[in-house]
PAZATOR-288861 format. One record per residue (C-alpha): residue number from 1; x negated, y negated, z negated. Coordinates in Angstrom, 2 decimals, padded with zeros to 5 digits. Layout:
BEGIN
 vovex      xx      yy      zz
   NUM       X       Y       Z
...
//
This chain:
BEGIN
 vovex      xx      yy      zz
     1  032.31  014.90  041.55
     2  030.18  012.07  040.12
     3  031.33  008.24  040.31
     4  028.59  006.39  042.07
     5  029.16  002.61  042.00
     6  027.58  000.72  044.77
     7  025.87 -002.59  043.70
     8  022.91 -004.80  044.10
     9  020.71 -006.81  041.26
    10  020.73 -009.64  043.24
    11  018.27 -012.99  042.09
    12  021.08 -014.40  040.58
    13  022.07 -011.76  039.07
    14  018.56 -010.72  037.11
    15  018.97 -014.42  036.00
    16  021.69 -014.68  034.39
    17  020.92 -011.26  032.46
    18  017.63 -012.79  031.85
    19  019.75 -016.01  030.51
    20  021.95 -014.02  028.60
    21  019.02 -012.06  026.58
    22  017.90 -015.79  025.88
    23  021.10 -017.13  024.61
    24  021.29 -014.51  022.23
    25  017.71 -014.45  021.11
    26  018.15 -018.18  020.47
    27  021.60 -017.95  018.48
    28  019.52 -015.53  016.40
    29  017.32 -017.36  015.63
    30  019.32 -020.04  014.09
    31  018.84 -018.02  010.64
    32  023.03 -017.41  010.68
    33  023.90 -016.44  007.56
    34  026.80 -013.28  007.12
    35  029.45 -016.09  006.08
    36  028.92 -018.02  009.43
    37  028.36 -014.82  011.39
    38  031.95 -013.67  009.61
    39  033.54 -017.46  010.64
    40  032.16 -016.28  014.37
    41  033.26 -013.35  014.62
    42  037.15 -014.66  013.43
    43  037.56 -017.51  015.63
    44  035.91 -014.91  018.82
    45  038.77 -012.83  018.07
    46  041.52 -015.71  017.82
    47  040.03 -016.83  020.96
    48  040.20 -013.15  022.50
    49  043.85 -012.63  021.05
    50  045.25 -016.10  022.54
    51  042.71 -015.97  026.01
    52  043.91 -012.09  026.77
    53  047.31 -012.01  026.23
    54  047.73 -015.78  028.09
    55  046.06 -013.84  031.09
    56  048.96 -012.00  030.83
    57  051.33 -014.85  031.07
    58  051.94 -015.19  026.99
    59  053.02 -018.56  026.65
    60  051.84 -019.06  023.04
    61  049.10 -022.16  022.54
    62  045.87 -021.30  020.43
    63  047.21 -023.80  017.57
    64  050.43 -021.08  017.47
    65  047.95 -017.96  018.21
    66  045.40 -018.68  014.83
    67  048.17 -019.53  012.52
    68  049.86 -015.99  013.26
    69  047.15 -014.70  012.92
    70  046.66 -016.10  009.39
    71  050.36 -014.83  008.33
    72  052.68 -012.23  007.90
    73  055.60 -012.85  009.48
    74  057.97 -009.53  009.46
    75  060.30 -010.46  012.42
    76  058.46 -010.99  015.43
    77  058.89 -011.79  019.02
    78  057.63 -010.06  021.89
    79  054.95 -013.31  022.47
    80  053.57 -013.04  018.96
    81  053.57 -008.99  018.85
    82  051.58 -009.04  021.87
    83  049.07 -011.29  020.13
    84  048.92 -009.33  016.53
    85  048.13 -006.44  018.58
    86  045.64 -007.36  020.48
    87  043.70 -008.76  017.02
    88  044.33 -006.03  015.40
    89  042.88 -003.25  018.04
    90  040.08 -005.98  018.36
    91  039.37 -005.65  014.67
    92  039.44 -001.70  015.02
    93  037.56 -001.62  017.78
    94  034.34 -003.90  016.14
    95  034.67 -001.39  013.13
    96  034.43  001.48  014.92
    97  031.38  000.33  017.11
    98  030.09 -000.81  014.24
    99  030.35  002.51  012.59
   100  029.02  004.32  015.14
   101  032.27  006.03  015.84
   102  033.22  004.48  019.11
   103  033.76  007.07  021.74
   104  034.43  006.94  025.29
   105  037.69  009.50  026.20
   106  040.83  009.74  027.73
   107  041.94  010.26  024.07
   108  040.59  006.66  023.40
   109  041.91  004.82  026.74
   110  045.32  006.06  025.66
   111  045.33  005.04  021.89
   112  044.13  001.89  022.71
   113  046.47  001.39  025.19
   114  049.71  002.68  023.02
   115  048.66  000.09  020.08
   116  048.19 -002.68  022.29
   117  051.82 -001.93  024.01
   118  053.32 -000.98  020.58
   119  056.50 -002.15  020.25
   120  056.71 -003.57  023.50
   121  058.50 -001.16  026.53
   122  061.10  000.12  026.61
   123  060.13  003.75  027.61
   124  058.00  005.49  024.76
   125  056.90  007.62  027.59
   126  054.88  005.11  028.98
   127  053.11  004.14  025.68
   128  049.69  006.17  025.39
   129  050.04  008.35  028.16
   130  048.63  008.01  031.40
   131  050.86  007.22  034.30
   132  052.84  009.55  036.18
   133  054.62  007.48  038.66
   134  053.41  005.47  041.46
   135  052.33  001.80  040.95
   136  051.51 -001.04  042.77
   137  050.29 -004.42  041.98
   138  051.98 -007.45  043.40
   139  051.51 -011.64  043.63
   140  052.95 -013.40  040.25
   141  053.96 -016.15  043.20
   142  055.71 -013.84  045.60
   143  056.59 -011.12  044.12
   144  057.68 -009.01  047.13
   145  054.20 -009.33  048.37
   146  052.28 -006.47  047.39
   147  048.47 -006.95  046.89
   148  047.32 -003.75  046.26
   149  048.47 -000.06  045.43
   150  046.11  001.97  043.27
   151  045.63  005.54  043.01
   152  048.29  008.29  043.14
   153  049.15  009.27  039.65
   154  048.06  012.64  040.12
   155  044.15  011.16  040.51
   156  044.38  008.70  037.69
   157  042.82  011.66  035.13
   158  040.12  012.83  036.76
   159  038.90  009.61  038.10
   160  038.94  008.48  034.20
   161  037.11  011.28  033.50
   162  034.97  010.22  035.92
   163  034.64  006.77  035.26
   164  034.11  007.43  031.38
   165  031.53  010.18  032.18
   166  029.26  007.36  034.45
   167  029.30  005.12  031.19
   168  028.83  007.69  028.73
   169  026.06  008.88  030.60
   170  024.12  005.60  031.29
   171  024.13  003.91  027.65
   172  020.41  002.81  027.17
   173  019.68  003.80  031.05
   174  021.51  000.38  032.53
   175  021.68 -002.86  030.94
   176  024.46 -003.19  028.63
   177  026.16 -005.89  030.72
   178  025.96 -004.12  033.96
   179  027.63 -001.10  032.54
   180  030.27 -003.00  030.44
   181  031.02 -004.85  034.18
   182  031.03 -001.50  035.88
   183  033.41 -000.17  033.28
   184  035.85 -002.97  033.34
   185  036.84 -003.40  037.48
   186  036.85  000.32  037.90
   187  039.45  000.74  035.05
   188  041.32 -002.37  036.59
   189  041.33 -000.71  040.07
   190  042.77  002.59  038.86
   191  045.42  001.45  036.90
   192  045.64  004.36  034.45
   193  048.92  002.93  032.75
   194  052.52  001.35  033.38
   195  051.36 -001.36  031.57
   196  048.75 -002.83  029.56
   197  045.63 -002.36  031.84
   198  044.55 -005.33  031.88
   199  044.34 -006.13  027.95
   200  043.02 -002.60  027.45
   201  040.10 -003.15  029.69
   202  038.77 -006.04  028.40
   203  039.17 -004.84  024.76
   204  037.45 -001.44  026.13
   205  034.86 -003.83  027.40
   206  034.17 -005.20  024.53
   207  033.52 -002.30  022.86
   208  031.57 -000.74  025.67
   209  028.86 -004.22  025.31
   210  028.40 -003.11  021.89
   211  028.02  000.29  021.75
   212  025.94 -000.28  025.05
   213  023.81 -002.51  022.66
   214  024.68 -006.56  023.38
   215  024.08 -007.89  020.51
   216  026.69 -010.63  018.79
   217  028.90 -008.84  020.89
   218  031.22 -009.52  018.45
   219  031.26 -013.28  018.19
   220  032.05 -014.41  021.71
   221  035.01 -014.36  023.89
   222  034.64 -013.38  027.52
   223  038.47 -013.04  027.95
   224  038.24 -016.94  027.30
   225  036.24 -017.41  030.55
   226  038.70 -015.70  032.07
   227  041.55 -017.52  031.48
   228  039.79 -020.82  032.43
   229  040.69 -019.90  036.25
   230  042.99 -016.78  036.18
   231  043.46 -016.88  039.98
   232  039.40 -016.25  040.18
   233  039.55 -013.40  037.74
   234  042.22 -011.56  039.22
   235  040.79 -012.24  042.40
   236  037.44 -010.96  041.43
   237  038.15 -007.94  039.23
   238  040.77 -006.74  041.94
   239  041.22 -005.41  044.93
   240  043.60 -005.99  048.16
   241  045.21 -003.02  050.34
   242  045.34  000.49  049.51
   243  043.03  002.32  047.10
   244  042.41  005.57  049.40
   245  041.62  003.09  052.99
   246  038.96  000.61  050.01
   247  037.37  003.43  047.80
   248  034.59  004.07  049.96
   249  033.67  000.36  050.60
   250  033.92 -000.68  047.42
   251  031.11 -003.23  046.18
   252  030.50 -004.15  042.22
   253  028.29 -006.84  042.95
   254  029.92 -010.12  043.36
   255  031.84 -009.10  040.26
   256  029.40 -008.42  038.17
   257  027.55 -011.67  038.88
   258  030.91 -013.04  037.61
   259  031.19 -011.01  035.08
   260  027.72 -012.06  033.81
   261  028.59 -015.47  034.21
   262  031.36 -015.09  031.68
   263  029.10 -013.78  029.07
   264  026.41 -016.13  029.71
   265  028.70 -019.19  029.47
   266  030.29 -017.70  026.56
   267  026.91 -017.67  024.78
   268  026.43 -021.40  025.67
   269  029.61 -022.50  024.47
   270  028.82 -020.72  020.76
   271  025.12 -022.65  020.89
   272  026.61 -025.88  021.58
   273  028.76 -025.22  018.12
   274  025.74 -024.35  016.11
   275  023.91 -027.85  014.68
   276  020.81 -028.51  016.17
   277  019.03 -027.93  012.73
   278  019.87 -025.20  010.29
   279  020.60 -026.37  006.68
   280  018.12 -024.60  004.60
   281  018.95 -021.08  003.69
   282  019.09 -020.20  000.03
   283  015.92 -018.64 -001.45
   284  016.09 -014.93 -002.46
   285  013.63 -014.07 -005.61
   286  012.25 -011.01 -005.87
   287  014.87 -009.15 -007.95
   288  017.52 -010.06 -005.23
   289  015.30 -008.01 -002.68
   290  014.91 -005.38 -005.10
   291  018.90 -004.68 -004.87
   292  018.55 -005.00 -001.42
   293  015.63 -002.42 -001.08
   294  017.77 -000.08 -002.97
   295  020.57 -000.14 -001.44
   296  018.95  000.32  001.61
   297  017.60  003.38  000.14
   298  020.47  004.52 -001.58
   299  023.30  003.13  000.14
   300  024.49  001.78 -002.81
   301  023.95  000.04 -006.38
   302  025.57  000.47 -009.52
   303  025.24 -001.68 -012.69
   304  023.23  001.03 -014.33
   305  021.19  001.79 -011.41
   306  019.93 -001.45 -011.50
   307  019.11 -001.73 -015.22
   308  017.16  001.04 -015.06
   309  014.90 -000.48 -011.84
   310  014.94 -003.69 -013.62
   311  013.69 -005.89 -017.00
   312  016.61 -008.60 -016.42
   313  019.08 -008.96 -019.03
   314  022.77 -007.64 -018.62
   315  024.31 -011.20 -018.02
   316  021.30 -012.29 -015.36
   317  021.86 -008.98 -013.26
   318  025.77 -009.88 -013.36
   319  024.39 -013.26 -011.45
   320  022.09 -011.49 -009.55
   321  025.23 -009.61 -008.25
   322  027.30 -012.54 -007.55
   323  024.65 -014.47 -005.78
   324  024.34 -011.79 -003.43
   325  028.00 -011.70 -003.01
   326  028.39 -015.04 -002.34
   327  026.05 -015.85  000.61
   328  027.89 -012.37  002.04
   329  024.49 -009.95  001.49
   330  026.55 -007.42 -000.37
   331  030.06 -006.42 -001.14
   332  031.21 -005.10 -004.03
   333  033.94 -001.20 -003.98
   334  035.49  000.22 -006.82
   335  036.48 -000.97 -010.21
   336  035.67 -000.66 -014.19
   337  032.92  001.69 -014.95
   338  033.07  003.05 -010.95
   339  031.99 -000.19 -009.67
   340  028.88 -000.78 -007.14
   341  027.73 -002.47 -004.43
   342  026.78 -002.12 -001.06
   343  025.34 -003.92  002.13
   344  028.33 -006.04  003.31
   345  029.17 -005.63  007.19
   346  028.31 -008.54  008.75
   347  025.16 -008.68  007.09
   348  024.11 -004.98  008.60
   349  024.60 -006.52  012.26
   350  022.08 -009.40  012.00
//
């Protein structure tokens, strides 16, 4: 049985997809260099790390969330575990997407779930394995109200299977945002684990936007959006009454307009930090595109390899070398006599 989502592209829907392709188009073209698009890219993910787990009810201000992030503490509470997880299946995530490596699977739903939980329940049992008890989801202000009871354990597999099937199969056939949207409220609504569905969604999300193709996926934080107004989010992404009486009325669209919205205001919110004019960017001569060019060929660049392409002396390819690494063009692997250099990873995603 195939998952078919019902939704409509509704006006304001194609506009704020149509805004979104424009926000990004005109971030690009702001010339940002792979340092700036690295500074991005780190305060997006202390912005993730802090805006998800708050959703959650994690108490710890952004001030408290970016200096964790920039230490090692060894003993930990619960409130700053749940943060350095969250960063740290971030960072894995962008790497794998990155690498081309990211798959959709069950296999991947539960290892991203078991490191974002990691260290955190009580029952190991629960950690990377789907449920296999009932569930049900209840108001944080009255909490013998219950709002909604998702599907029976039993169903959670192959409606994943499902669910990850529809997105595998419609990369580059629906519009990255769209599918990423579709993704995330369908995950929500079946609840695949004891815990942790929420921050596993919108990390899976995240990777889903870039494998799907968003670009600067990487550098903005729709989890922020959502924690703005976390009534409207949960109200939005969720559902009230019982799965099995909803599943056949079920309509994506309102939700992906807000879904959209978050991205879109997102992309605003990183304009408005860029200056209105770009400093000049420094000039590359013709010998630092030559070690470009070849590693782009090659892969990579040794010392030697580039003597033998080029008249420069020894001691002005050694500067050629470290310009390169300073602006963040290329990074340098190895050491002694095995050193070389290759394209550095932010600079492959502009």
């Amino acid at each position: 049985m195939n998952w078919k989502p019902e939704y409509t592209i509704t006006d304001h829907l194609l506009l704020t997809m149509r805004e979104i392709g424009e926000a990004t188009g005109e971030i690009k073209s702001f010339g940002i260099t792979p340092k700036m698009l690295a500074r991005l890219e780190l305060e997006a993910r202390e912005l993730s790390s802090y805006a998800s787990t708050s959703i959650e009810g994690n108490p710890l201000p952004l001030t408290d969330v970016k200096k964790l992030l920039k230490t090692r503490k060894e003993h930990l509470r619960d409130t700053e575990r749940e943060v350095l997880n969250y960063n740290r299946v971030l960072q894995a995530l962008y790497t794998s997407v990155r690498s081309g490596k990211f798959t959709l699977n069950l296999k991947t739903l539960e290892k991203t779930q078991k490191q974002v939980v990691e260290g955190l329940m009580d029952n190991p049992d629960d950690c990377g394995h789907i449920r296999q008890a009932p569930v049900v989801i209840r108001n944080p202000r009255k909490i013998d109200e219950i709002v909604f009871i998702p599907p029976d354990a039993k169903d959670v597999p192959a409606l994943l299977n499902e669910l990850n099937n529809f997105v595998n199969t419609h990369i580059g056939k629906i519009d990255s945002v769209i599918l990423a949207g579709l993704f995330h409220r369908q995950y929500v609504i079946i609840h695949p684990f004891m815990d942790g569905n929420g921050r596993t969604a919108r990390l899976l999300t995240t990777a889903i936007l870039g494998k799907a193709g968003l670009d600067l996926f990487e550098i903005f934080s729709f989890e922020n959006y959502y924690n703005q107004n976390i009534t409207r989010y949960f109200k939005a992404v969720g559902l009230e009454g019982d799965y099995y009486e909803l599943e056949d009325s079920i309509d994506f669209t309102y939700w992906l307009e807000y879904f959209a919205n978050g991205i879109l205001d997102e992309l605003q919110r990183i304009r408005k930090t860029l200056p209105e004019t770009m400093p000049p960017q420094p000039r590359l001569e013709g010998h630092h595109k030559q070690i470009l060019d070849y590693i782009h060929e090659h892969g990579s660049i040794s010392q030697h390899e580039y003597g033998n392409i080029s008249t420069r002396s020894l001691a002005a390819r050694k500067l050629d070398f470290k310009k390169l690494i300073d602006l963040g063009f290329i990074e340098v692997k190895g050491t002694g006599r095995g050193t070389y250099y290759v394209i550095s990873q932010v600079y492959r995603n502009l």
